[in-house]
One Martini backbone bead per residue (centre of mass of N, CA, C, O) as a GRO file, in nm:
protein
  106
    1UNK     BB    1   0.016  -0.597   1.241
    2UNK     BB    2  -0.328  -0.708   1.122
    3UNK     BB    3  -0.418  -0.778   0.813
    4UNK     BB    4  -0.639  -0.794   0.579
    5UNK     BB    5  -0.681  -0.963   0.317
    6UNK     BB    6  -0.828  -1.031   0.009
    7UNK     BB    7  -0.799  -1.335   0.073
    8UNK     BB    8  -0.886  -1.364   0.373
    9UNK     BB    9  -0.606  -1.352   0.482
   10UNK     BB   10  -0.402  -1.308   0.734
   11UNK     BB   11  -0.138  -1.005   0.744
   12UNK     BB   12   0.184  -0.946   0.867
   13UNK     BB   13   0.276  -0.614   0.945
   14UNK     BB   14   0.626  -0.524   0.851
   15UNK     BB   15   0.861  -0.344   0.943
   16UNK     BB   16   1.205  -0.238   0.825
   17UNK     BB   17   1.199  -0.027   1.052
   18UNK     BB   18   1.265   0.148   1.304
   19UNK     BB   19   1.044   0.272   1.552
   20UNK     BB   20   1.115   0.581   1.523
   21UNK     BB   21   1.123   0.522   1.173
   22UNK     BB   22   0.876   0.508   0.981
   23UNK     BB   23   0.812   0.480   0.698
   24UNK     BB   24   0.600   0.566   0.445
   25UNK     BB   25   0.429   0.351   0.421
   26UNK     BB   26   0.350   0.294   0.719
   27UNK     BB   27   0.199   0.528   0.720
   28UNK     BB   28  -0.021   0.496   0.528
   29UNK     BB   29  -0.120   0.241   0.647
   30UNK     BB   30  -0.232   0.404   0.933
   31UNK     BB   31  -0.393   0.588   0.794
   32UNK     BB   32  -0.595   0.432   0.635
   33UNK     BB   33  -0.683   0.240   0.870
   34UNK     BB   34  -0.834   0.426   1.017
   35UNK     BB   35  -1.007   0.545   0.799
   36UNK     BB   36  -1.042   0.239   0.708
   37UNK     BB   37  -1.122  -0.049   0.859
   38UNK     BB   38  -1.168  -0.213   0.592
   39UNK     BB   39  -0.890  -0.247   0.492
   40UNK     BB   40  -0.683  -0.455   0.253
   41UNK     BB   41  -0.346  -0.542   0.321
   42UNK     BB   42  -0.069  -0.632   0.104
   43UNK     BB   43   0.183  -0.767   0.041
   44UNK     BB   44   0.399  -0.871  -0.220
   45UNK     BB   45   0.539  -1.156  -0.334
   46UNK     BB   46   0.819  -1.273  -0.413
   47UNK     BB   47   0.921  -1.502  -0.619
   48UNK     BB   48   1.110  -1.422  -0.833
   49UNK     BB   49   1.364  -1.209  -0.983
   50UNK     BB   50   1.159  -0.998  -1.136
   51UNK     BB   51   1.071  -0.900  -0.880
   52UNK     BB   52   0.920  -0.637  -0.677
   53UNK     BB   53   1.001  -0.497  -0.415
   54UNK     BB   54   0.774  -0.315  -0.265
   55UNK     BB   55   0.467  -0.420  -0.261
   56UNK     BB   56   0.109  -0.285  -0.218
   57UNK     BB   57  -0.224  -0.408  -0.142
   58UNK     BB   58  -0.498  -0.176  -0.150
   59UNK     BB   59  -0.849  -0.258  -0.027
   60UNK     BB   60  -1.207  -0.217  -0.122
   61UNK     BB   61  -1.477  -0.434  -0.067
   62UNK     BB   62  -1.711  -0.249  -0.086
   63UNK     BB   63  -1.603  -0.090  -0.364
   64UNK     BB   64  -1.377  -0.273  -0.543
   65UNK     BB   65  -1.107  -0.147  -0.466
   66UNK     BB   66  -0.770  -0.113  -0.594
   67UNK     BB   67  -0.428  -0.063  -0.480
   68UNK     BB   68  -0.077   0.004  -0.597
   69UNK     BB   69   0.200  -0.007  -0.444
   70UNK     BB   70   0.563   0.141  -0.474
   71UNK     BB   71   0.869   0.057  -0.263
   72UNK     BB   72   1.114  -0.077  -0.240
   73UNK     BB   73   1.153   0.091   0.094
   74UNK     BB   74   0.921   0.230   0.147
   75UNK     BB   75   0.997   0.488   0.013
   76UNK     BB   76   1.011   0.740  -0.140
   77UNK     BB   77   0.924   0.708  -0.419
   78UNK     BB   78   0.642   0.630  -0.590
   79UNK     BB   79   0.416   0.381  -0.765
   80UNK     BB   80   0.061   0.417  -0.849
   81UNK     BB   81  -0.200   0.173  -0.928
   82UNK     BB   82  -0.463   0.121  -1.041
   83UNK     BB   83  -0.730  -0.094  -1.126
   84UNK     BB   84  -0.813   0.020  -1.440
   85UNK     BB   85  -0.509   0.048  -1.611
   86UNK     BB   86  -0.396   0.319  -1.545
   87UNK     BB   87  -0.192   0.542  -1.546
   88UNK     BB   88   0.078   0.565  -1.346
   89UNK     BB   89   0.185   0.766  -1.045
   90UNK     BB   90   0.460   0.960  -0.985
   91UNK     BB   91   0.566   1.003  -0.643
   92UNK     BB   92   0.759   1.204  -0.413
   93UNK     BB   93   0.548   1.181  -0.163
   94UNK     BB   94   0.378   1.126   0.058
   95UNK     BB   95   0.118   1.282   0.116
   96UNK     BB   96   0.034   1.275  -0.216
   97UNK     BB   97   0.005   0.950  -0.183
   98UNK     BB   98  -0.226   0.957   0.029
   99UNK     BB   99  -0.421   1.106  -0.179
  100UNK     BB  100  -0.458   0.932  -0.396
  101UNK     BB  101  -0.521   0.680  -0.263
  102UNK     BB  102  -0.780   0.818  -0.128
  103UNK     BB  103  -0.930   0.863  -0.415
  104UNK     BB  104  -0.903   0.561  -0.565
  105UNK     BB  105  -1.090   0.436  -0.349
  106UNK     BB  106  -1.325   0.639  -0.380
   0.00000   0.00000   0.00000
């Protein structure tokens, strides 16, 4: 699948997951897309060693919001991030996650 980054540049979202068993980011960028046509995902790269693989930028560039959503191995518990410098929320389970997300985002 590919989605459209914030900086224009499209990028191949790869799910680490078999077929079978989407993990829960996989499901919210999923849900999250049908919803919003042009929300725009990037998974953010490693550089560092410092740095936490498992993060994914979700933004609406017509509302100007953007969501870092944090997930080791891409499945819950997550640590969601607005884009407004507000406390992260850590979420137990997908749904939940995907409600704040969407919250969020509008």
């Amino acid at each position: 699948m590919l989605a459209l980054g914030v900086d224009g540049v499209f990028y191949e979202f790869v799910s680490h997951s078999p077929p079978m068993m989407p993990c829960d980011i996989d499901q919210i960028i999923e849900q999250l897309t049908a919803e919003f046509p042009h929300i725009h995902v990037r998974r953010l790269p490693v550089l560092q060693p410092t740095d936490e693989p498992g993060q994914w930028l979700l933004a609406l560039a017509d509302r100007g919001t953007q969501v870092q959503i944090e997930a080791h191995d891409g499945n819950a518990p997550f640590v969601i991030k607005p884009d407004l410098g507000a406390a992260p929320f850590r979420v137990p389970g997908m749904p939940h996650a995907l409600a704040i997300v969407r919250k969020l985002l509008l």
